[in-house]
N, C-alpha and C positions, 0 to 999 in steps of 0.2 A: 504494500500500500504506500502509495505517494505522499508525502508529509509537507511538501515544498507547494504552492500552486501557484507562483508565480507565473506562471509559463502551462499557455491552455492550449492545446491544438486547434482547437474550433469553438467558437461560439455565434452563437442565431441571435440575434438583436432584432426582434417587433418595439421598432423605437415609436411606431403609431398604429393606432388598429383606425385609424382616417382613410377612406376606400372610396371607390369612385363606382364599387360595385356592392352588392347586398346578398351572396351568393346564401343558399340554405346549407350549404356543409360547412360554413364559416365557424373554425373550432375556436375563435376568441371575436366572435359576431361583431367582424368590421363591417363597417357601412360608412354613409355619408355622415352620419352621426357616431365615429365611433370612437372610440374611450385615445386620451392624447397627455401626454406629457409638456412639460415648457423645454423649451429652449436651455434654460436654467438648468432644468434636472437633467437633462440629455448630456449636458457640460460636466455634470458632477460622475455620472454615469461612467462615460469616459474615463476621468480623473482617477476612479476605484476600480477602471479593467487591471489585469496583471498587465506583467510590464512585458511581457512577450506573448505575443498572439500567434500564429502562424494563419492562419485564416478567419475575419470575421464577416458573417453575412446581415446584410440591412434590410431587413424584410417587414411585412406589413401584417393587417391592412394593405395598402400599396402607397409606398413607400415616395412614389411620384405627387400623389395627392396631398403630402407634407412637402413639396420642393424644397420651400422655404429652409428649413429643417434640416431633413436632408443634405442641403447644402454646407450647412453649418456644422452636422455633423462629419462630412468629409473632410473637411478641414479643419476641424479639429484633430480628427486620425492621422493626416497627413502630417499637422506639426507636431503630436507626439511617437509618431510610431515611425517614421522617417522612410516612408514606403516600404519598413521589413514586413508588413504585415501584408496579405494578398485580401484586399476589399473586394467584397461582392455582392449584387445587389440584385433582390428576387422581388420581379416586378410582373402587373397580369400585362405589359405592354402597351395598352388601351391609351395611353398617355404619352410614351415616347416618341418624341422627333430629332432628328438629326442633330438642332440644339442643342437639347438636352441631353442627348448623347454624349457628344461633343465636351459640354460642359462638363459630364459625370468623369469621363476620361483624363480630362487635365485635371479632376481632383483626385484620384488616385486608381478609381475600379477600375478591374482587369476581367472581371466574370461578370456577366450578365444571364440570369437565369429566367427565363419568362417560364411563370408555373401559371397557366392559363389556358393550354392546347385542350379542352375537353368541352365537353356540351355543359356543365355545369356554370359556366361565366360568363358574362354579358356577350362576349364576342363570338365565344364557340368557337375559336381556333382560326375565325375568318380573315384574323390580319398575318398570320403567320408566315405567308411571303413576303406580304409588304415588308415586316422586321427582316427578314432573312435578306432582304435587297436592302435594306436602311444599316444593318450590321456590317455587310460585306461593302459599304462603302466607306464604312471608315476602317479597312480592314480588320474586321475582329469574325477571327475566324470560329466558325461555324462547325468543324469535322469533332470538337469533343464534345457529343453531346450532355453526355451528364459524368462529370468529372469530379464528382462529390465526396468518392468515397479516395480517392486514389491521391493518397499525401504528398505526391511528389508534384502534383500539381499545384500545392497550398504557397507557395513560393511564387512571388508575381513578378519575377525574372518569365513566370512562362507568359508568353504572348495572349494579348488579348482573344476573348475567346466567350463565346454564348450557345446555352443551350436551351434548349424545353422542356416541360412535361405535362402533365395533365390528369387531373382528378377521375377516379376509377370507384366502382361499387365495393373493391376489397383491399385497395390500399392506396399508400400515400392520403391525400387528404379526404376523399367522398367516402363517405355514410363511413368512417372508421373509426374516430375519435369521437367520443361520446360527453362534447365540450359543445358549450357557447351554443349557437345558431341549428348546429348539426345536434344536438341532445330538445331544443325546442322545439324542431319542425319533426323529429322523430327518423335523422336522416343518420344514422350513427349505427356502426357494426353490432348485428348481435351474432356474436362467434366467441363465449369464452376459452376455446382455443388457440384462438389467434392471441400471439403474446406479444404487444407491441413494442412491450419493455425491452424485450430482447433482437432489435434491430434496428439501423440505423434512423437517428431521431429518436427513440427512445433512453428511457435510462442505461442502459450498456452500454460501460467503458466512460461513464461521466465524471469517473475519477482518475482512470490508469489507462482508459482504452480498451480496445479491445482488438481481437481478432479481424484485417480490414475493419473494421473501423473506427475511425479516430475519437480521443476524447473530448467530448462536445457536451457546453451546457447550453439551455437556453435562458436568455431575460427577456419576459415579457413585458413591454414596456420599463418597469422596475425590476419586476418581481423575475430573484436567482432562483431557476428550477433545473432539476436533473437532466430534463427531456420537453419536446416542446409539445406537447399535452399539458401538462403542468401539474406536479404534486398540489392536493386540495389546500395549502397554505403554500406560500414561498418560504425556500429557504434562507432567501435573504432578501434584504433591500438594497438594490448597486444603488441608489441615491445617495444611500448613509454609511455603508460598508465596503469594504474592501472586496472584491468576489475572492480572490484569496484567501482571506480570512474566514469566508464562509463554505468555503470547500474544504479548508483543514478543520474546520468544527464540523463538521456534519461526517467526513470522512473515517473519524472515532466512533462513528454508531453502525452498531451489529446489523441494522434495519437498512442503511443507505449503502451500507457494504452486500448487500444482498440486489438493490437495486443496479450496483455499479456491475455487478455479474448479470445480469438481466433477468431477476432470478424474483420477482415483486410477490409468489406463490410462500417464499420462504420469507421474507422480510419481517416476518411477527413472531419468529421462534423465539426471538430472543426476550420479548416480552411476554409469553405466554399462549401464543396464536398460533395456531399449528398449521402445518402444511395441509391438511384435510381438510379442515374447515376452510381455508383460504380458497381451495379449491370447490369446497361446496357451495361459497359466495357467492364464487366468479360465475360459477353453470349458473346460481339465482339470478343474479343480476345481470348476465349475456354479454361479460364486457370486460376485461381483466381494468381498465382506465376507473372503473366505478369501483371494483373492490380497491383499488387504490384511495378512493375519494372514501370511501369508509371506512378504511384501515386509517388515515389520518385524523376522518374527523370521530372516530371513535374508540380508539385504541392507542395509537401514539402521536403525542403531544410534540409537533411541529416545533414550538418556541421552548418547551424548556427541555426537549431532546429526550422525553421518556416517558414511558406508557403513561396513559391513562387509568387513573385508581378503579375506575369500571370497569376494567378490562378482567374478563373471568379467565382465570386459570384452566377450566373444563375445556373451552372449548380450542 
């Protein structure tokens, strides 16, 4: 176990859930109304990343919709991370021009990820050459299309560079996460088999890594989480804390050390919660993301790092 956490391989920053679209599988229900930070706290944000990053991505909401912002926060990364960090920005596209391109480029992004090619978002995938002809004119080449997992491209010596994807009935974002927009319209995975814990964007390896793939936390807006679903309380606040600090306190518990393995079925042995029951939850509840929401808000206490006195030894 990692004791040091200066030094993150990847982190997912929703620095705005502010959207130009209102999609129903929305796992942190952006829209045109939707939850925002200042300027201020995005600055202090910043200030309490560790001090080596290898890849951070700026995602939304969509993230064009905050330009303003955005922009501010580019430059802020650029003068303290001195272009060692490789920026990348996961955008539905609906927004981008040449301009803005243009502009994002001379502030330091090197990856451009348009997560929007499916029938679930405003455009259905219908600009997708336009982008592919607006990309390849400012040469930013198009052959790696999803380069996410593969570290050696975390280094923004590699050449500019954009890909796609697009929301599915069994993964990545449509009807999976059982959060925000997608748990209110009833558009959310019922598979407690599927363990989202243990694959990329989930809890595994959000302390040490893992196997392909790298160690990644997310902040939503504020709130430090293991994965980008999000433990039913944050692990921390990057407004007021160091995210270092809050990865070596949580990294001593029996319970996040089980998450950091992919492993959320086991995370309550160590308080009393058995791997049985955890399992008879998750078939209850059709959702490994929900026994997670109720193994916090029932059983162990988020802020002071241990069970809750409720918690029965039986089961």
């Amino acid at each position: 176990m990692k004791n040091i956490f200066n030094h993150c391989e990847s982190i997912y920053w929703v620095f705005t859930q502010l959207c130009n679209d209102k999609c129903d599988h929305c796992y942190n229900s952006s829209g045109p109304y939707g939850a925002r930070i200042s300027q201020e706290d995005c600055m202090a944000i910043i200030d309490n990343l560790p001090d080596r990053i290898d890849r951070l991505i700026l995602s939304g909401g969509e993230p064009l919709a905050d330009k303003k912002l955005l922009y501010a926060i580019l430059d802020r990364l650029k003068e303290r991370y001195q272009g060692k960090t490789q920026i990348m920005v996961q955008t539905n596209g609906d927004l981008l021009t040449g301009e803005i391109l243009d502009t994002m480029i001379e502030k330091g992004v090197t990856r451009f990820d348009i997560a929007s090619i499916d029938r679930y978002h405003k455009a259905a995938g219908n600009r997708l050459m336009e982008l592919a002809e607006l990309f390849a004119s400012r040469n930013v080449n198009g052959e790696d299309k999803d380069p996410l997992v593969k570290k050696e491209n975390y280094l923004n010596e590699s050449p500019l560079s954009w890909g796609y994807w697009g929301a599915n009935e069994e993964m990545w974002l449509g009807g999976n996460w059982a959060r925000g927009r997608a748990l209110q319209k009833n558009n959310w995975l019922k598979n407690p088999h599927h363990n989202f814990c243990g694959i990329l964007s989930g809890g595994i390896g959000f302390l040490n890594g893992a196997e392909d793939i790298p160690q990644e936390i997310s902040i939503q807006l504020w709130a430090i989480n293991p994965c980008c679903p999000g433990t039913k309380k944050a692990m921390g606040d990057a407004r007021k804390e160091k995210v270092a600090d809050v990865l070596k306190r949580v990294s001593t518990s029996a319970v996040f050390q089980k998450i950091d393995k992919g492993d959320p079925l086991s995370m309550g042995e160590s308080v009393g919660v058995s791997k049985e029951y955890a399992k008879k939850r998750t078939t209850e509840l059709k959702n490994i993301c929900l026994w997670c929401d109720e193994f916090f808000n029932k059983h162990y206490d988020m802020e002071q790092m241990a069970p809750i006195d409720t918690v029965s030894k039986e089961v």
